[in-house]
C-alpha positions, 0 to 999 in steps of 0.5 A, spaced: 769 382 861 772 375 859 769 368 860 773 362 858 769 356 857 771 348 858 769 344 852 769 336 851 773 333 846 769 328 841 777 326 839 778 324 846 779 317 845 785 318 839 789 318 845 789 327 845 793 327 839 787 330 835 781 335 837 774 337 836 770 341 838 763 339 840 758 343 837 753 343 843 759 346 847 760 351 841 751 352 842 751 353 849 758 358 849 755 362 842 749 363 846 752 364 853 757 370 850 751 373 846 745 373 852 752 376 856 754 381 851 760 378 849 761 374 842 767 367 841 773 370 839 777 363 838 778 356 841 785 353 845 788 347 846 794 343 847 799 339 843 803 334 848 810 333 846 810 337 841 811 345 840 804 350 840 804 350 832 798 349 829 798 342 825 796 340 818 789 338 822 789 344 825 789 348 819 784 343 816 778 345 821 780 352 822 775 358 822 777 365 819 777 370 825 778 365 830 784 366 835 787 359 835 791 359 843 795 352 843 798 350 848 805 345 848 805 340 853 812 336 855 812 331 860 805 332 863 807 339 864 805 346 861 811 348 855 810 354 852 803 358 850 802 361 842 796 364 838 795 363 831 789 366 827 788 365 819 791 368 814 788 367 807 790 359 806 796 359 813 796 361 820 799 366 822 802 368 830 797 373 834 801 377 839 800 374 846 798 380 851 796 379 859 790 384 861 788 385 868 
């Protein structure tokens, strides 16, 4: 089974050019996927106008572990999909794969 939950963006208003995660969605998820059986395997977001590579920022705020999808948005439109995870002090690309 897999659930993807929405979270609001506490750096909402630095015009979607930064992201953080609010933690009462991050609680409420953590207790969702555990009360399910399930457990949060990572994050995603997006990067308009600018390739899905992880940021300096993103580096800054990243949890070992995690899975970090980043989605890159050109002209208001999807553009591309990555995943990134930790690996010692820089990210390292996640093969993508499609499950039904």
């Amino acid at each position: 089974m897999v659930e993807v939950r929405e979270a609001r963006n506490l750096r909402a208003a630095d015009g979607g050019r930064r992201y953080e995660l609010d933690p009462a969605a991050h609680l409420a998820a953590e207790e969702r996927a555990q009360a399910a059986g399930l457990a949060v395997v990572g994050v995603w977001h997006s990067h308009p106008d600018r390739p899905a590579v992880p940021s300096e920022e993103d580096l800054r705020g990243a949890w070992p572990g995690w899975s970090y999808a980043i989605v890159a948005v050109a002209a208001g439109a999807p553009d591309g999909l990555r995943a990134w995870r930790l690996a010692g002090a820089r990210f390292a690309e996640e093969e993508l794969r499609a499950w039904s």
